[in-house]
C-alpha positions in Angstrom: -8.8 15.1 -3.8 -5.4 13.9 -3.4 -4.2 10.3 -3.5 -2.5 8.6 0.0 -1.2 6.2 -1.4 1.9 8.0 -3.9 5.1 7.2 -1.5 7.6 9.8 -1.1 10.0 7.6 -3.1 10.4 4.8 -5.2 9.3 1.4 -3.6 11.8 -1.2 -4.8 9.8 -2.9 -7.2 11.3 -6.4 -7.6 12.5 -6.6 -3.8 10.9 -9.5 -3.3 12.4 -11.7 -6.1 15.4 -11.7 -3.9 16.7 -13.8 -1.1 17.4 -11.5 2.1 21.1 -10.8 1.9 23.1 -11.6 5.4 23.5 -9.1 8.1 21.1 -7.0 6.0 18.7 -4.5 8.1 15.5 -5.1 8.3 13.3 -2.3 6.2 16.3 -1.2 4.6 15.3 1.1 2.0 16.2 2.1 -1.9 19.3 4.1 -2.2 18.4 7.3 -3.9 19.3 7.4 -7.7 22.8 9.7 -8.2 22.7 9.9 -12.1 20.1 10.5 -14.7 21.1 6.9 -16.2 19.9 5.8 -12.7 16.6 7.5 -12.4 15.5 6.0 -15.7 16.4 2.4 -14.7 14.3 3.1 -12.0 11.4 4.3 -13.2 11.7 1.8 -15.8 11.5 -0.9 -12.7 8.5 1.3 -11.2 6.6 0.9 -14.5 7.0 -2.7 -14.6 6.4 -3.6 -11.0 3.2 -2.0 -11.4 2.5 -3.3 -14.5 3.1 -6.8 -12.8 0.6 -5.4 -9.8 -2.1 -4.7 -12.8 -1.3 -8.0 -14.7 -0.3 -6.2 -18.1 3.3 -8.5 -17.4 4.6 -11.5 -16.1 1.6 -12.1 -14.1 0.8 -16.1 -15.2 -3.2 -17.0 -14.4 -1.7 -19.1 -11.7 -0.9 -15.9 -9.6 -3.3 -13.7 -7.8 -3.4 -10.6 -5.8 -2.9 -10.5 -2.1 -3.4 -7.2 0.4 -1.6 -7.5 3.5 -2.4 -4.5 6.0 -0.7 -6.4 9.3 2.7 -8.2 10.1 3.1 -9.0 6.2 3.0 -5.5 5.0 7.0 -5.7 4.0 7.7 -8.4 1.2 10.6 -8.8 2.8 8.6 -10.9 6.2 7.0 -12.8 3.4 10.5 -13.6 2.0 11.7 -15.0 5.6 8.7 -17.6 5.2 9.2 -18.6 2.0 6.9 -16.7 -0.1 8.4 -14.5 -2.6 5.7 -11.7 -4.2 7.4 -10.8 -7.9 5.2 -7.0 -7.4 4.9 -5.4 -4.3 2.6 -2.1 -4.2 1.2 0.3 -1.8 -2.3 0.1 -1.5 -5.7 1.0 0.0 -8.9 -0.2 0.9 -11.3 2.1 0.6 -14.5 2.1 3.3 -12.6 -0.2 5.8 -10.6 0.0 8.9 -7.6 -1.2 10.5 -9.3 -2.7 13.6 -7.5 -5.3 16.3 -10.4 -7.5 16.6 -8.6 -10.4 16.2 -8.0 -13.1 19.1 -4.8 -12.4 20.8 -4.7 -8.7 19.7 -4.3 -9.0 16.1 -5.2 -7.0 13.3 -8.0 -7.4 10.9 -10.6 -5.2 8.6 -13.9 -3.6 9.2 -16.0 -1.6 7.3 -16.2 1.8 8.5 -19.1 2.8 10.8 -20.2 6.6 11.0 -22.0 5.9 14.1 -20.8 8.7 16.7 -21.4 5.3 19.6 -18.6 3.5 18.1 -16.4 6.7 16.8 -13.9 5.9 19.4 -13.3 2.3 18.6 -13.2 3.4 14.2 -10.0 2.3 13.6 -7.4 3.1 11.3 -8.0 5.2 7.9 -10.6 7.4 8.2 -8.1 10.5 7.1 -6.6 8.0 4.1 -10.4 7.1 3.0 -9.4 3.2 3.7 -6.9 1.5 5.8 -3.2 1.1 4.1 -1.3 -1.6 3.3 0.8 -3.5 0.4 -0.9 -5.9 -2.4 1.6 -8.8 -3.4 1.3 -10.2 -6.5 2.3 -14.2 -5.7 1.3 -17.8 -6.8 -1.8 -19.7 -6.1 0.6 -21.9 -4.2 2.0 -19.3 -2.3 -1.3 -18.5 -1.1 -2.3 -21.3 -0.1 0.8 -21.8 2.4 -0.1 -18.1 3.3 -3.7 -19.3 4.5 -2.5 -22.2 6.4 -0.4 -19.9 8.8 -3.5 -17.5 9.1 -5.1 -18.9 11.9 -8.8 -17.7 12.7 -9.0 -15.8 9.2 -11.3 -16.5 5.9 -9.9 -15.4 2.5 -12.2 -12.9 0.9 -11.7 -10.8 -2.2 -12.3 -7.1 -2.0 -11.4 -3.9 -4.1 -8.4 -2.5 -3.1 -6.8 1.2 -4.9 -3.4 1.4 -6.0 -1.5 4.6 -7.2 0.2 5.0 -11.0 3.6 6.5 -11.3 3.4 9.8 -12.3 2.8 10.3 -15.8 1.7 6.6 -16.4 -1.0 5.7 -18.6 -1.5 1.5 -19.6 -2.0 1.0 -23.3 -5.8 0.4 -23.9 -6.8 2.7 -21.1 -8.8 5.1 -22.9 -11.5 6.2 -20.7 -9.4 7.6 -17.4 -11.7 5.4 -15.0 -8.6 3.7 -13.2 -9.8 0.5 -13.9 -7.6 -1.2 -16.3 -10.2 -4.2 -17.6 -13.4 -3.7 -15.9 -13.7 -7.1 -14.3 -11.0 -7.9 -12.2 -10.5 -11.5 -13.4 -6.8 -11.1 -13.3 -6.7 -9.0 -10.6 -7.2 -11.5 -7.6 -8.5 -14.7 -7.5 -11.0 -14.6 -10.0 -11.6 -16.9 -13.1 -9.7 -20.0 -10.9 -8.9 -18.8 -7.7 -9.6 -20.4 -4.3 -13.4 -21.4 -4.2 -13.1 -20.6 -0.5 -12.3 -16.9 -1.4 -15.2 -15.6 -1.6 -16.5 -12.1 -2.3 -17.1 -9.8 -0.1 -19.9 -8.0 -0.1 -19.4 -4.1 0.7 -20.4 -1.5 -1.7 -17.9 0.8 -3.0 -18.0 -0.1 -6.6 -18.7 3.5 -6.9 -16.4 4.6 -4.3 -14.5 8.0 -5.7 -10.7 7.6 -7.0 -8.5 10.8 -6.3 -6.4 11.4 -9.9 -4.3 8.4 -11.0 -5.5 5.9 -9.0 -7.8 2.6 -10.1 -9.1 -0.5 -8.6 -7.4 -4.4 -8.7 -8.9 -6.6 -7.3 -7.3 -9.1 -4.2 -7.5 -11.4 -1.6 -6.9 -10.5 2.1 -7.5 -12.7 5.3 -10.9 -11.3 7.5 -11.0 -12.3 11.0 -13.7 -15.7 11.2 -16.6 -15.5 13.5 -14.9 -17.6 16.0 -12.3 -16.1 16.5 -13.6 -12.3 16.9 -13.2 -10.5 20.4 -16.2 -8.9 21.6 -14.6 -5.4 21.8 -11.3 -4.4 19.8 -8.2 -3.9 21.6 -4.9 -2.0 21.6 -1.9 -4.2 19.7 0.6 -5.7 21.7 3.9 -4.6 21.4 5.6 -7.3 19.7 3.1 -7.6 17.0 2.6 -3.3 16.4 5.9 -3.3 16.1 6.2 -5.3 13.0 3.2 -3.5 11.2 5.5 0.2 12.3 8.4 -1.9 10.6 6.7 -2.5 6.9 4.7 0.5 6.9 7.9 2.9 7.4 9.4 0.5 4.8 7.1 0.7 2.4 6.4 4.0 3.4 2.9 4.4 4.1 1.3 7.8 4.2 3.4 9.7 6.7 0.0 10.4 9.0 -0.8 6.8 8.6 2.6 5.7 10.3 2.4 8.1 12.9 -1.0 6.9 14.2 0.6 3.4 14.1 3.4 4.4 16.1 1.4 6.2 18.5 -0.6 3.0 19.3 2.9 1.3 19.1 4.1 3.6 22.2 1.4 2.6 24.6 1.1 -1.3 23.3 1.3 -3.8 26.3 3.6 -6.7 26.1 2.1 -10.0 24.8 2.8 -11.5 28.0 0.9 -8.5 29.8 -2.3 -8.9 27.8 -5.6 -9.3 29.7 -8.6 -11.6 29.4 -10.2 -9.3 27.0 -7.4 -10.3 24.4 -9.1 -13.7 24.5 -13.0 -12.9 25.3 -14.4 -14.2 21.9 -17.9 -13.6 21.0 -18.7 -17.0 19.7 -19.6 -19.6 22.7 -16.7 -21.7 21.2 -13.2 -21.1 18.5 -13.3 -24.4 16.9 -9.8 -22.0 15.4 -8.2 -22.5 18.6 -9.9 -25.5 20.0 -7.4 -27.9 18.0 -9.8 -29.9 16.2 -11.7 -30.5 19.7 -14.2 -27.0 18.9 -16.9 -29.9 17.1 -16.6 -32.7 19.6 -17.1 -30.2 22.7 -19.3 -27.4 21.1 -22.7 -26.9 22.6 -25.5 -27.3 21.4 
């Protein structure tokens, strides 16, 4: 079993730390090391961004773990809204999809279905074992702004697998399981996180890591009841465009991005969507209602 998740180059690790430079190009990416001096700086940088990512450094108990597997894939979109991640890491979420389930057309998580009946609408990462994205280490604070922006979604914590650098091996690990302490409480938002983040219930504790993997644990935003379409639906342009944009740039498993792109190149334009972009399940979005959903919600 290989792992998806070991990028075909060095991530910069402390990208996020950074204020976006001027005229700078979106997803611009590392420039490749030219000296041996150079490849050890990085690595050394590798090593502590994912030591950051595991909480073995700089990772205060006011900071948690967030995966983002949508528009905030790239630290550097979280960076234009004022959230700035000190670890950034490719990760995945083993047993669930990429699904757009979410009102509007937007993204959100599933856990995978083997039902042949529903086969067509599976989602993203069933080849990966998970769907992809990037856990961002950031403050309790910066969560909560996060959360406020993340309309129709409810924080939950799931496990989510991240890859070691080659040749890495944390002090203390002993037994080879890939999970550094067992219990996840610095991992994501437990021991003092968000009350509100609750834990999702989805059995893969026992879920198999390829070699040089392990588990953290993290908070990511799941689509709310009321605000679930009754059927998924293809992305609209605008917004498949911006996932394309962090997964190339945090480069994502290479068949991962090209089944993103292929959904990218026959996306409609938000203004083209249809009524089924809107055709919630629940009777009323109390979400979307503007505070109105209780006052006008039937009974």
């Amino acid at each position: 079993m290989t792992s998806a998740l070991a990028p075909a180059a060095p991530v910069p690790p402390a990208v996020a730390r950074f204020p976006r430079r001027e005229g700078r190009r979106r997803g611009t990416r590392a420039p490749g090391a030219s000296s041996a001096s150079a490849r050890v700086e990085t690595d050394a940088d590798v090593i502590a961004n994912h030591e950051r990512i595991l909480g073995l450094r700089d990772a205060p108990k006011d900071t948690v773990l967030m995966f983002s597997y949508g528009a905030n894939i790239n630290p550097y979109t979280l960076n234009r809204r004022g959230i700035g991640p000190t670890a950034s890491a490719v990760a995945r979420a083993p047993g669930r999809r990429l699904v757009f389930i979410h009102r509007g057309g937007y993204a959100s998580l599933e856990v995978a279905v083997d039902d042949d009946a529903t086969k067509n609408d599976a989602g993203l990462g069933e080849r990966t074992r998970g769907a992809l994205g990037t856990v961002h280490r950031i403050s309790k604070t910066e969560l909560a702004a996060v959360r406020r922006w993340e309309i129709g979604y409810e924080m939950r914590e799931i496990d989510v697998v991240v890859a070691d650098p080659p040749g890495y091996r944390a002090a203390g690990d002993e037994d080879g399981d890939g999970d550094e302490d067992g219990d996840g409480e610095d991992d994501g938002v437990g021991g003092g996180g968000d009350d509100d983040a609750r834990e999702e219930e989805q059995g893969v504790a026992e879920f198999d890591l390829a070699p040089g993997e392990r588990r953290v644990r993290a908070t990511v935003f799941l689509t709310k009841r009321t605000a679930r379409l009754k059927t998924p639906v293809a992305p609209f342009a605008e917004y498949i465009a911006k996932i394309v944009d962090g997964a190339e740039s945090m480069r994502l498993d290479e068949g991962y991005v090209a089944e993103l792109r292929a959904l990218a190149s026959k996306a409609p334009a938000s203004n083209e969507r249809g009524r089924e972009y809107f055709d919630i399940a629940a009777e009323w979005s109390e979400d979307y209602g503007f505070g109105f959903g209780a006052m006008f919600k039937r009974k």
